[in-house]
PATORPA-161960 format. One record per residue: residue in one letter; x, y, z of N, C-alpha, C in turn. Coordinates in steps of 0.001 Angstrom, whole numbers, plus 500000, padded with zeros to 6 digits. Example, Ala and Ser with C-alpha at 12.3 -4.5 7.8 and 13.67 -1.06 7.14 Angstrom:
2
A_513190_494310_507800_512300_495500_507800_513200_496700_507800 .
S_512850_497750_507080_513670_498940_507140_512900_500030_507870 .
***
This chain:
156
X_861596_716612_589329_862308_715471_588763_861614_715042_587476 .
X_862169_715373_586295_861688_715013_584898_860931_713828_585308 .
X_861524_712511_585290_861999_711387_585268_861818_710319_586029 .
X_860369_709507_586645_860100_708936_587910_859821_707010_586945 .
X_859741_706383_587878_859501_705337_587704_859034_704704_588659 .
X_857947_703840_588845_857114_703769_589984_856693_702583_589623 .
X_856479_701937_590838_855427_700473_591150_854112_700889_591119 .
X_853237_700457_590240_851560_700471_590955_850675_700138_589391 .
X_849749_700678_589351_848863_700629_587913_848558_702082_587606 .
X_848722_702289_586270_848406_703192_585536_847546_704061_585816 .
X_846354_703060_585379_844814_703514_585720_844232_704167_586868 .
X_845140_703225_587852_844616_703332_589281_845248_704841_590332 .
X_846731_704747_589675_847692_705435_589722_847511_706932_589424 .
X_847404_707463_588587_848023_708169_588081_847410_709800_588242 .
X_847934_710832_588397_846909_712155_588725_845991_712592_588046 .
X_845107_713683_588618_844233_713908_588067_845011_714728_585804 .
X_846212_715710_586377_846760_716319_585436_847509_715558_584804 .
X_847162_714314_584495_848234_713352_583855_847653_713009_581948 .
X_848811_713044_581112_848469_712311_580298_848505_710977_580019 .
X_848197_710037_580092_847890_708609_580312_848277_708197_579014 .
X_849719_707831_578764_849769_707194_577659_850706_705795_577169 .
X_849921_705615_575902_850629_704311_575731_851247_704054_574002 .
X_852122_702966_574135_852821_702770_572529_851286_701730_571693 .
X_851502_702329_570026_850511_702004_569325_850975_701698_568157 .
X_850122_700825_567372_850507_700807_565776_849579_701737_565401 .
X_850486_701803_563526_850054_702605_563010_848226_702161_562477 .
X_847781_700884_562541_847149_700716_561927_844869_700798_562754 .
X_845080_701436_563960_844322_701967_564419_843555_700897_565075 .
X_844047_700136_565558_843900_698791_566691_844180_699018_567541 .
X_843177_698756_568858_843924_698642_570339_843016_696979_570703 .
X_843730_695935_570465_842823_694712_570286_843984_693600_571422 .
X_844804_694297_572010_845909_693344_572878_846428_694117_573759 .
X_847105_693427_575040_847912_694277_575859_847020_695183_576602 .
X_847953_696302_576699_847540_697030_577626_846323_697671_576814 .
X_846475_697853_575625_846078_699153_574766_844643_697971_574672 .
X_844041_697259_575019_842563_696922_575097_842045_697383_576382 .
X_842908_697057_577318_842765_698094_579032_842076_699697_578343 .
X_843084_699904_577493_842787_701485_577552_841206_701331_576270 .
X_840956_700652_575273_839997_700511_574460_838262_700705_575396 .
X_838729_699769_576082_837675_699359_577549_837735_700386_578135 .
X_838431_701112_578948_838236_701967_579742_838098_703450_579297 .
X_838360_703677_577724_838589_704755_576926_837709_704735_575630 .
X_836686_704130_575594_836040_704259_574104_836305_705371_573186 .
X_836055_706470_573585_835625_707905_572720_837485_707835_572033 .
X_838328_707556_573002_839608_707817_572663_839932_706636_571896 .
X_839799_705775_571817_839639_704668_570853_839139_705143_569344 .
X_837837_705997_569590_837675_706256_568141_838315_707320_567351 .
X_838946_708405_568603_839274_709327_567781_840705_708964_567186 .
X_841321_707660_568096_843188_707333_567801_842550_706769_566292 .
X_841281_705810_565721_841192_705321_564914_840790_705914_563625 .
X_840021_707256_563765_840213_708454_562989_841186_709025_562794 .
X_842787_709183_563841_843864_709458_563228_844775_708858_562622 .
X_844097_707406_562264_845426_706778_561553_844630_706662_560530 .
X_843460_707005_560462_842597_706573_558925_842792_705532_557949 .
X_841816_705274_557026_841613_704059_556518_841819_704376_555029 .
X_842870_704131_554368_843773_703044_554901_844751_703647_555349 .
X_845457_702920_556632_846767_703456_557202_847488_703548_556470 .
X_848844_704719_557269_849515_704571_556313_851105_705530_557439 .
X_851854_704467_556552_853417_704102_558041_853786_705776_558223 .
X_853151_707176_557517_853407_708619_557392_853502_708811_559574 .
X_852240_708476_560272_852512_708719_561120_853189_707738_562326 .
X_854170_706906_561560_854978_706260_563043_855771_707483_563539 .
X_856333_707456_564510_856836_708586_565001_856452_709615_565547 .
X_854967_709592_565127_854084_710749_565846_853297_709727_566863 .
X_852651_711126_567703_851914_711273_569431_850694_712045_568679 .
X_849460_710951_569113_848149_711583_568784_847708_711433_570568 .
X_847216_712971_570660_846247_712984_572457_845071_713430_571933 .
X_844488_711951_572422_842484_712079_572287_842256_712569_573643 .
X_841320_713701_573469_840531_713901_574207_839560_713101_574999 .
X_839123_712702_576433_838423_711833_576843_838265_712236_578277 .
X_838066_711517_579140_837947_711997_580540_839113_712559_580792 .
X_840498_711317_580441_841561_712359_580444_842215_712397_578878 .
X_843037_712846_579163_843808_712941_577670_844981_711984_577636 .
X_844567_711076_576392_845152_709661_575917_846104_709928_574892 .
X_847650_709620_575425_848425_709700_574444_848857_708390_573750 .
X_848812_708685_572122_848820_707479_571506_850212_707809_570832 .
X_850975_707187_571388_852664_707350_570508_852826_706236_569523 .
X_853021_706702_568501_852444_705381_567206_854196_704656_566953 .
X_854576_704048_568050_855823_703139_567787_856256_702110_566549 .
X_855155_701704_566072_855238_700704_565348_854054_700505_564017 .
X_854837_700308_562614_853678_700243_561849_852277_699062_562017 .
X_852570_698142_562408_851846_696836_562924_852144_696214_564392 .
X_850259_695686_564845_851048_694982_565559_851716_693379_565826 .
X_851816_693206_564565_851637_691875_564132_852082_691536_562566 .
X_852832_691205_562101_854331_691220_563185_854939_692713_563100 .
X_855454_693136_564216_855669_694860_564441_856905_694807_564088 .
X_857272_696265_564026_858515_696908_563237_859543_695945_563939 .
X_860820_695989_563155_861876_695650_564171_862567_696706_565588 .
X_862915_696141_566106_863479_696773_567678_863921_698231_567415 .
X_864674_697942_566359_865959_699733_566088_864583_700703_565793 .
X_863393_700294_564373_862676_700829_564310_861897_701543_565364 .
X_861509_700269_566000_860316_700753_567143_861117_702245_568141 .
X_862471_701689_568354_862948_703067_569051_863138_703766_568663 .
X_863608_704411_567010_863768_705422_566444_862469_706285_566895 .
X_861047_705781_566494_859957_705684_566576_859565_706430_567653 .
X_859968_705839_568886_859765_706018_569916_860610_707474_570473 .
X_861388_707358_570206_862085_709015_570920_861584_710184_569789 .
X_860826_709768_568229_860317_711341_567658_858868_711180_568526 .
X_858701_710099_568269_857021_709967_569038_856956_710813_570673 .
X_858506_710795_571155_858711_711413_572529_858572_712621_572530 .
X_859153_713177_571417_859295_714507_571460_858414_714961_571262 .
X_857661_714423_570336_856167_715080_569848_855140_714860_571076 .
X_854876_713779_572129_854280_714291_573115_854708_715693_574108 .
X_856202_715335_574324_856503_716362_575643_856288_717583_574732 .
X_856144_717748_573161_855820_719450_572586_854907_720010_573007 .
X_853592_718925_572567_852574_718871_572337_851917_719104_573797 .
X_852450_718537_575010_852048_718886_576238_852504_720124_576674 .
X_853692_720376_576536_853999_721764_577080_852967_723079_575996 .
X_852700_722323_574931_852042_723579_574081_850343_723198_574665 .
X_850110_722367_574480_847894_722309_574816_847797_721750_576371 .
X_848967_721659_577088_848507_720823_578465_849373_721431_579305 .
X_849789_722472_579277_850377_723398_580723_850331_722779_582173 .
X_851377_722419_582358_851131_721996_584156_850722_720165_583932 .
X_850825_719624_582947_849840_718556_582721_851673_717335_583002 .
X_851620_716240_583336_852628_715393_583402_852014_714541_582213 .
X_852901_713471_582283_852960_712095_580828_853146_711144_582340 .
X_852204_710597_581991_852045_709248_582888_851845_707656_581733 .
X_852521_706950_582072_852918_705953_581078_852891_704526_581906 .
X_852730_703526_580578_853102_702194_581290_854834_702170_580961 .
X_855354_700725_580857_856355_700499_580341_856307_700533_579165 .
X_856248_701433_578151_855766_701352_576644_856717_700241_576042 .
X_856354_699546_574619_857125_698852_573682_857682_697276_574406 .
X_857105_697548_576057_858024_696019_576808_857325_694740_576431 .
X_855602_695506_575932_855074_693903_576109_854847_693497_574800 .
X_853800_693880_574545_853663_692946_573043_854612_693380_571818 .
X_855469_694579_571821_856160_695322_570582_857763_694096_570850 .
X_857875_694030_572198_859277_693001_572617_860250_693961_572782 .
X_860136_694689_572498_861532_696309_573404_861550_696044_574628 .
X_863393_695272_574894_863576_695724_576207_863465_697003_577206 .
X_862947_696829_578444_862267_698342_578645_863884_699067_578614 .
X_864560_698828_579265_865790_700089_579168_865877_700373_578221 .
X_866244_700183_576719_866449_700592_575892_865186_701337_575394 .
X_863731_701286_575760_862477_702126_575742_863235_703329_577148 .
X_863640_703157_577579_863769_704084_578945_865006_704988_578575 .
X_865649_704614_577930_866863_705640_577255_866849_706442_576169 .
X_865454_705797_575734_864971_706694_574419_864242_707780_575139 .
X_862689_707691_576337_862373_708722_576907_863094_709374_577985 .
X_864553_709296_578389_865012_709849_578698_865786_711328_578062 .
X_865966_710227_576857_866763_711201_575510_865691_712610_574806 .
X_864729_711580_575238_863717_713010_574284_863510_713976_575522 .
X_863263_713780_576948_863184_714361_577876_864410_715635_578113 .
X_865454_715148_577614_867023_715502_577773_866544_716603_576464 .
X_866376_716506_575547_866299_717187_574284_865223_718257_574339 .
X_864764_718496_574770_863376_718516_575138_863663_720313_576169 .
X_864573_719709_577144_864890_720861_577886_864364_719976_579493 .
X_863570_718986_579169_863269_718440_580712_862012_719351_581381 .
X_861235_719663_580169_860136_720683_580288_858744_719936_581472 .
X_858981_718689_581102_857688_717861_581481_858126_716631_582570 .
X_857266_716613_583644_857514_715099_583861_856683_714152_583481 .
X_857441_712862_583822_857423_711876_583290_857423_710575_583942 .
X_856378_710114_584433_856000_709179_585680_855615_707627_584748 .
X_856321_706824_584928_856209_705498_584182_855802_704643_585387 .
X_854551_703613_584929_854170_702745_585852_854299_701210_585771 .
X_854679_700822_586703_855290_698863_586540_854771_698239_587907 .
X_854768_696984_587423_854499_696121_588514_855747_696068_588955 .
X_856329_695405_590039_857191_694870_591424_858455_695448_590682 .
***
């Protein structure tokens, strides 16, 4: 099943073969939300997402999926040029389904056998209602061939 959606926590959750990822700006901050969870619990991957947006940012990679290497492999789908104040809604999803595609490539090409384990990307601090985040990774999943699954994690 491509396509799961599940109650529990991420962190706590998720398999050993999972990519653990979350929505990001372009500007190489993880200082709110979830993405300080992952800062804290992910240093090394913190520095390398902040080496890929380099100084000075620049809006070339919204749309792209950077995976740092770390205990596990951290996918950073760069949804939004800022996070403060962040792209508008249409943006963030355009954003979000190349940013899709470019993970599920990128996994089926360096992570064989590996799933995309996710929060609700874009729901909390970006303000994307999640369905309309959930119809975009469905769409890239659909496009895609349905190569990878895709396990999203939520509270209740």
């Amino acid at each position: 099943m491509p396509y799961q959606l599940k109650n529990g926590n991420l962190f706590v959750e998720a398999r050993s073969n999972a990519i653990l990822t979350h929505a990001c700006n372009a500007q190489g901050r993880w200082g709110r939300g979830i993405a300080l969870n992952f800062k804290k619990l992910y240093p090394s991957a913190y520095k390398q997402y902040q080496d890929f947006c380099g100084e000075p940012a620049t809006k070339q990679i919204c749309g792209r999926t950077f995976i740092a290497n770390s205990t596990s492999p951290i996918g950073c789908m760069i949804t939004s040029w800022h996070w403060s104040p962040h792209d508008p809604q249409e943006t963030i999803l355009a954003n979000t389904l190349k940013a899709a595609i470019d993970l599920i490539e990128q996994t089926t090409e360096k992570y064989p056998g590996y799933e995309i384990h996710s929060c609700k990307i874009n729901a909390g601090l970006f303000g994307v209602p999640w369905a309309l985040t959930e119809s975009a990774i469905k769409k890239a999943l659909a496009e895609t061939g349905n190569k990878v699954d895709w396990v999203v994690w939520g509270f209740g």
